[in-house]
C-alpha positions in Angstrom: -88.0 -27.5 -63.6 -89.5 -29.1 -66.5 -88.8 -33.1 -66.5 -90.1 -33.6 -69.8 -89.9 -30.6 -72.4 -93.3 -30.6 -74.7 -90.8 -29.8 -77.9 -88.5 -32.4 -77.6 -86.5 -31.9 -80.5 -86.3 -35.6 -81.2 -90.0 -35.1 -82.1 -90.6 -32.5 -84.3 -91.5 -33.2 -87.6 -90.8 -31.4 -90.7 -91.2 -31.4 -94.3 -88.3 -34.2 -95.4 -90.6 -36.3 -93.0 -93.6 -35.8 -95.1 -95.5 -37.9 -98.1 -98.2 -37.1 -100.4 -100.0 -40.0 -102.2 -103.1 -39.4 -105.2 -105.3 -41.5 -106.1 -106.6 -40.6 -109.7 -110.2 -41.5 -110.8 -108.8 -44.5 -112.9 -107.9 -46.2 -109.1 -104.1 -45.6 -109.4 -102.3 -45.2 -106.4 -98.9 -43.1 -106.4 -96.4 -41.6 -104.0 -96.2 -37.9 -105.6 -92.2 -37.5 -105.3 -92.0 -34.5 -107.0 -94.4 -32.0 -104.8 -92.4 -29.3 -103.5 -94.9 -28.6 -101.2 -98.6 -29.2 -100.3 -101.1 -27.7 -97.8 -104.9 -28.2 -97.0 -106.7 -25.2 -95.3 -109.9 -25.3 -93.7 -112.1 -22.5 -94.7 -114.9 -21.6 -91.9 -117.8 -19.9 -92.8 -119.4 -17.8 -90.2 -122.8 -15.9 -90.1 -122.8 -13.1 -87.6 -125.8 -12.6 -85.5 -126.5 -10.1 -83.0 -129.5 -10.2 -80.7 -131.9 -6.8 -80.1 -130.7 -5.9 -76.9 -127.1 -7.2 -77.3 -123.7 -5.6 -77.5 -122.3 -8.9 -78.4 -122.9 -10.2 -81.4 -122.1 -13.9 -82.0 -120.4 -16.2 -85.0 -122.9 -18.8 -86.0 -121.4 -21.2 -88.6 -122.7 -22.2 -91.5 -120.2 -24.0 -93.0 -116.8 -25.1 -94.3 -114.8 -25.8 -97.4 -111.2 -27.4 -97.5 -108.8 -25.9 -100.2 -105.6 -28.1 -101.1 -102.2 -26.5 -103.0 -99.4 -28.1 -103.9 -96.5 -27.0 -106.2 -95.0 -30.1 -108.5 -91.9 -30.2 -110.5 -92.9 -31.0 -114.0 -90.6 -34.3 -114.6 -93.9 -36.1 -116.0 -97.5 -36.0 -117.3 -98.9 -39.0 -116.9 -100.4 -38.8 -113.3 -102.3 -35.6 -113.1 -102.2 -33.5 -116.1 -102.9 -36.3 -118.9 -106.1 -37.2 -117.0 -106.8 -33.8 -116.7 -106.6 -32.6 -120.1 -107.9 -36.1 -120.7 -111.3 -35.5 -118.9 -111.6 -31.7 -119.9 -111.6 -32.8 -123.5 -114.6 -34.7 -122.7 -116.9 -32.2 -121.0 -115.9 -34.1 -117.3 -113.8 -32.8 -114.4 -111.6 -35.7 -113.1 -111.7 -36.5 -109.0 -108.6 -37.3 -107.1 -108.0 -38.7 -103.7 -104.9 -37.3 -101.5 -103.3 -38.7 -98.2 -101.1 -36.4 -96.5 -98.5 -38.7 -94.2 -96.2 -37.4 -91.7 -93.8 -39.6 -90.1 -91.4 -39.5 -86.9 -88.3 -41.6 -86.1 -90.0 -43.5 -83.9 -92.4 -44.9 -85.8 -95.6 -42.6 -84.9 -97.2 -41.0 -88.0 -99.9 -38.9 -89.1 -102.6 -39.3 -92.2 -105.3 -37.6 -93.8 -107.0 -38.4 -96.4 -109.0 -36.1 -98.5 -111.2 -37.5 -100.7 -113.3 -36.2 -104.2 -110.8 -33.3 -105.2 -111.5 -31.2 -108.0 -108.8 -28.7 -109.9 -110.4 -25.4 -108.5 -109.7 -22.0 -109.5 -106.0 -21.9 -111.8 -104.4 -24.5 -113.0 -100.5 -24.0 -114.5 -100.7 -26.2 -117.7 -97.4 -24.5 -119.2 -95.1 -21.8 -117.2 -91.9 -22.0 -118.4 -89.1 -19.2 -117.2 -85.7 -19.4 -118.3 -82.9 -20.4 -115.7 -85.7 -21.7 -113.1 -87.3 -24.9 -112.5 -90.3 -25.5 -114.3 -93.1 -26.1 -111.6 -96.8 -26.7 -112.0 -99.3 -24.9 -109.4 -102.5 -27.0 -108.7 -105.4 -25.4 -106.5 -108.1 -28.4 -105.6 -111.4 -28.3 -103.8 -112.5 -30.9 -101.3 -115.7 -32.3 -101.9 -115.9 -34.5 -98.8 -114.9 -34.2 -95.2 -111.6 -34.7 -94.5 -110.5 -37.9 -92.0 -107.9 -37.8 -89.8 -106.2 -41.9 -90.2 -103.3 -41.5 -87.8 -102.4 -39.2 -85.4 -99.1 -38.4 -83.5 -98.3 -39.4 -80.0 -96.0 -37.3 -78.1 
């Protein structure tokens, strides 16, 4: 018999227990209430390679890239977008800083921090539907490794 379940429910942590903070490239630090969600992906590059003489062939990597999403509620301007359109207007792509924070009753918690974000790919400057919510999709790229500040205990 199991004395001490891995999944204690008392532990597991889901998204009410989660935070996201920017930084903005004027130094500003904010708590980013209104994401709906956010994830970061890893994105591993592999080369495959397979030896004269080999059936197997092998995954030799050659690099990585982090991707970040997040979806925000448009209640304001003034964080992301006005710096974006801000820096755009001026030939320059603003950086960010993001710190992803999970936290347990108990006091554990968990933190990473990814660092020199760019907007990548789309951008949702205006969607606007009828009877909906309007949200705002952001797609960033990771221009640094990411670092791991906290980690859970079980």
């Amino acid at each position: 018999m199991n004395q001490q379940a891995f999944a204690d429910a008392r532990n597991v942590v889901s998204g009410k227990d989660g935070q996201i903070f920017v930084t903005t490239s004027k130094g500003n630090q904010i708590c980013l209430g209104e994401v709906t969600d956010f994830q970061a992906t890893i994105n591993v590059v592999n080369k495959e390679y397979q030896p004269i003489g080999s059936v197997l062939s092998f995954a030799v990597n050659t690099g990585y890239s982090i991707q970040l999403t997040m979806n925000e509620v448009v209640v304001r301007d003034d964080l992301l977008l006005e710096e974006l359109l801000g820096e755009v207007s001026q030939g320059y792509m603003p950086t960010f800083d993001f710190q992803g924070k999970l936290s347990r009753r108990d006091g554990s918690t968990h933190r990473q921090v990814f660092r020199n974000c760019i907007p990548d790919k789309s951008v949702d400057l205006l969607s606007i539907t009828p009877g909906t919510i309007t949200e705002r999709k952001w797609n960033f790229r990771v221009n640094a490794a990411p670092e791991l500040l906290d980690s859970l205990e079980r």
